[in-house]
C-alpha positions as CSV (number, residue, x, y, z in Angstrom):
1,X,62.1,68.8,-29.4
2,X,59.8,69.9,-26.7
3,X,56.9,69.6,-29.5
4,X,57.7,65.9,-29.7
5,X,57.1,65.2,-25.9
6,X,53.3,66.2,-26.2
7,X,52.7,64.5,-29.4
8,X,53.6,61.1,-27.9
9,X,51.9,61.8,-24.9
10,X,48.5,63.0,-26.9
11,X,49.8,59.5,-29.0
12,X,50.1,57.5,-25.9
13,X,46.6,58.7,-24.0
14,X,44.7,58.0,-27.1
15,X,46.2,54.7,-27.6
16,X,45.0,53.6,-24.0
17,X,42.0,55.6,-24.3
18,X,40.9,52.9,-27.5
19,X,42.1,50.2,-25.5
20,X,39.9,50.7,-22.7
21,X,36.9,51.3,-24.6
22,X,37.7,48.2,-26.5
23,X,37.8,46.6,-23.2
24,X,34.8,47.9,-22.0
25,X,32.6,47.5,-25.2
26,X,33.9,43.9,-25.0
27,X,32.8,43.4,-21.4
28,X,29.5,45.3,-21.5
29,X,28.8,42.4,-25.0
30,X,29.9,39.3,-22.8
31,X,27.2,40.6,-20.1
32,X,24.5,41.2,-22.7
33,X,25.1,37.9,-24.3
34,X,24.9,36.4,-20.4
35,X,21.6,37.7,-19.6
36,X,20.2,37.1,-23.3
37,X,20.5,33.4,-22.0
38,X,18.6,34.0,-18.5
39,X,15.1,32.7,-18.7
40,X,13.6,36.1,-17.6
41,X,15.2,37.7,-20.8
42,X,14.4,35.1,-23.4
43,X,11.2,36.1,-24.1
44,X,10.8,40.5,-24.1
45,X,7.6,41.9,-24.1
46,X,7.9,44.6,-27.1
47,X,3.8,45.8,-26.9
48,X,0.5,44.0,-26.1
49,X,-2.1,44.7,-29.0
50,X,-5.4,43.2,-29.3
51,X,-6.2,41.6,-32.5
52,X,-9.9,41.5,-32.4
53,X,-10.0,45.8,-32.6
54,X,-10.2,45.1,-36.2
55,X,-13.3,45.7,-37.8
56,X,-14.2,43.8,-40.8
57,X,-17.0,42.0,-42.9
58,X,-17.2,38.4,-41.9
59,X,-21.2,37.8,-42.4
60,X,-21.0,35.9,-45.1
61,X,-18.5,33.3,-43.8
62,X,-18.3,30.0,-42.5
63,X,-17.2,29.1,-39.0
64,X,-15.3,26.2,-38.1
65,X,-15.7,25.0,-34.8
66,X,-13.6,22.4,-32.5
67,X,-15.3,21.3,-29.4
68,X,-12.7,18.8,-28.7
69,X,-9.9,21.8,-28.4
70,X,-12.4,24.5,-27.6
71,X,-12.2,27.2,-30.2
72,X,-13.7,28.6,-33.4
73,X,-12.8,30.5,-36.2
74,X,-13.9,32.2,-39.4
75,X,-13.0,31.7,-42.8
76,X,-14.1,32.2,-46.5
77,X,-17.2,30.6,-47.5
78,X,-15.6,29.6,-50.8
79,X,-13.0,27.7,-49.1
80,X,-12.8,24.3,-48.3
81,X,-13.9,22.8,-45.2
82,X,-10.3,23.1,-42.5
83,X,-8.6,19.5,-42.6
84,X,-9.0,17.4,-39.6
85,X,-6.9,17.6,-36.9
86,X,-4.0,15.1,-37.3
87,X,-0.8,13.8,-36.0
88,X,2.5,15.6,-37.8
89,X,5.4,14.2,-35.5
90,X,4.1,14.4,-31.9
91,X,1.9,17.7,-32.8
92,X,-1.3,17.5,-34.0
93,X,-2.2,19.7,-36.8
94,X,-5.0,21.4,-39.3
95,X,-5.2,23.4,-42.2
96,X,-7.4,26.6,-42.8
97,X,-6.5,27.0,-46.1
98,X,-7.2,27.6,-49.7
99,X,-5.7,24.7,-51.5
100,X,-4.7,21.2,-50.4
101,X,-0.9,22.5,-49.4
102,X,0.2,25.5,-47.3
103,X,3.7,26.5,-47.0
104,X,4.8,29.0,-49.7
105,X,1.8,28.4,-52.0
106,X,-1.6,29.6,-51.1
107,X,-3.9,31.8,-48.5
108,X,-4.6,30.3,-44.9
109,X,-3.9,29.7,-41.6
110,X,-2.0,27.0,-39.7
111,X,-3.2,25.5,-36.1
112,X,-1.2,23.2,-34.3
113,X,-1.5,21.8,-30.8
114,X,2.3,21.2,-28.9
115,X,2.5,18.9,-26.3
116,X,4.7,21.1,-24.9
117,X,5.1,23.9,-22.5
118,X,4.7,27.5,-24.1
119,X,8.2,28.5,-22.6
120,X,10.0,25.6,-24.1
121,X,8.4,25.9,-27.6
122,X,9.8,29.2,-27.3
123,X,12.8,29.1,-25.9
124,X,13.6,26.0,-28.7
125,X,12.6,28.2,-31.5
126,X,14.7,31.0,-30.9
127,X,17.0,28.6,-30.1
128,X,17.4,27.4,-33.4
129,X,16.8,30.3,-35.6
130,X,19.1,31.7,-37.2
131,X,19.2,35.1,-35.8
132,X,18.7,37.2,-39.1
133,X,15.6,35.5,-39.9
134,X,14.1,36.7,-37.0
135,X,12.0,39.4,-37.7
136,X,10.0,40.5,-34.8
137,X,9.1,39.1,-31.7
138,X,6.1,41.0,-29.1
139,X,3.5,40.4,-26.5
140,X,0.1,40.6,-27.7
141,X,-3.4,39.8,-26.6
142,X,-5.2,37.1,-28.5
143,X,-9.1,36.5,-27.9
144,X,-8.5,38.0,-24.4
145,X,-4.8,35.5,-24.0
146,X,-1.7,36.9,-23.7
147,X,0.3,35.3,-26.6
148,X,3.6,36.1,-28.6
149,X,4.1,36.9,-31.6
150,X,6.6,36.3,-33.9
151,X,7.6,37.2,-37.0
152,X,10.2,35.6,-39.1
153,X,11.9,34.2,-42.5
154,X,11.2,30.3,-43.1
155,X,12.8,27.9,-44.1
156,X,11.0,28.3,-47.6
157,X,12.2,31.8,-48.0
158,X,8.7,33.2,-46.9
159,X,8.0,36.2,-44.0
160,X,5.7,34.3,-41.6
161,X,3.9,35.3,-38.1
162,X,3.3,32.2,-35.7
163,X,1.3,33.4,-32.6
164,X,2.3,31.7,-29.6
165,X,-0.6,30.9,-27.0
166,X,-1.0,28.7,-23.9
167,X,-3.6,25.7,-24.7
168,X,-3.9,24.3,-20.8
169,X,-0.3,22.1,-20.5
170,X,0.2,22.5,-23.7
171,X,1.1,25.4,-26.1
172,X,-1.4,26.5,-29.9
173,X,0.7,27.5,-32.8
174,X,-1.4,29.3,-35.4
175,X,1.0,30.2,-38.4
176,X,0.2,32.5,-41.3
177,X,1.8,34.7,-44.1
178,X,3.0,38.1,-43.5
179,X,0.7,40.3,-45.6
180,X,-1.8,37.5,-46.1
181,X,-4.5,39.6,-45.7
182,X,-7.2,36.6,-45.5
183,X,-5.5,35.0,-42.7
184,X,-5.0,38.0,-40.9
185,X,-9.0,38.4,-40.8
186,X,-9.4,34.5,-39.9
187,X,-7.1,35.3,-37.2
188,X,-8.7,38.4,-36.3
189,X,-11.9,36.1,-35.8
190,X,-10.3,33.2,-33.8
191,X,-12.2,32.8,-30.6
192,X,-11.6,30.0,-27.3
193,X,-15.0,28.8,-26.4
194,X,-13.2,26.9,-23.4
């Protein structure tokens, strides 16, 4: 009988011991989730890297050139000339690609100019991602900007980066394939001439 006593006391503390953990992890979750949706936490900075540290032979290629949005970028000579800029929505998009469609079919870049700030085009994105699709997210440097980068699952089933930059009021998108290694050269020779 006096074996009993401790048993259920041993019983008893670890009972309330789990409880209050419980508790506690539950808490310390409610505060993460709280200051997940402060502005100052939206947006983390994993790392700055500069893209442009990559060397690579680009001599051959063509340059496009946009004076009206003040940038230029490389691309394969055996590639068609980038699509005009044009109205998608209330963006205004282009193509640097390899064949006349982009998404989930061929090598290239996407550019698109967002009449919006780069915090909200942000903030809206991870917004409405699904959380599992969301790959990566991290500071970097692009052409001298800092910019984000993000890496993620579309909504064709494809691993994409979009780099994030701010484009005077407004916010550049430039969205590639992961593992595309074209684009990531194009990228890699993006530069703002304003």
């Amino acid at each position: 009988m006096s074996l009993t006593r401790p048993i259920q006391t041993y019983f008893a503390f670890t009972i309330i011991l789990l409880i209050a953990s419980g508790v506690g992890l539950w808490m310390w979750i409610e505060k993460s989730m709280v200051e997940m949706e402060d502005e100052e936490t939206i947006v983390p900075i994993v790392q700055h890297k500069d893209l442009s540290e990559t060397e690579i032979d680009t001599s051959t290629w063509k340059t496009y050139r946009n004076e009206k949005y003040g940038f230029e970028v490389g691309y394969p000579i055996d590639w068609p000339e980038p699509t005009p800029f044009g109205l998608v929505g209330e963006n205004l998009r282009t193509f640097i690609a390899d064949g006349q469609y982009f998404e989930g079919c061929c090598s290239g870049v996407q550019i698109e100019i967002i009449d919006r700030s780069l915090y909200q085009v942000y903030k809206d994105l991870i917004k409405n991602i699904v959380a599992e699709n969301l790959i990566s997210q991290e500071m970097i440097l692009f052409d001298g900007r800092e910019a984000r980068r993000v890496t993620l699952v579309t909504h064709y089933g494809d691993d994409a980066r979009i780099i994030y930059t701010v484009f005077g009021n407004k916010t550049m998108e430039l969205k590639y394939g992961v593992g595309d290694e074209l684009a990531e050269q194009i990228i890699s020779t993006f530069k703002f001439t304003k």
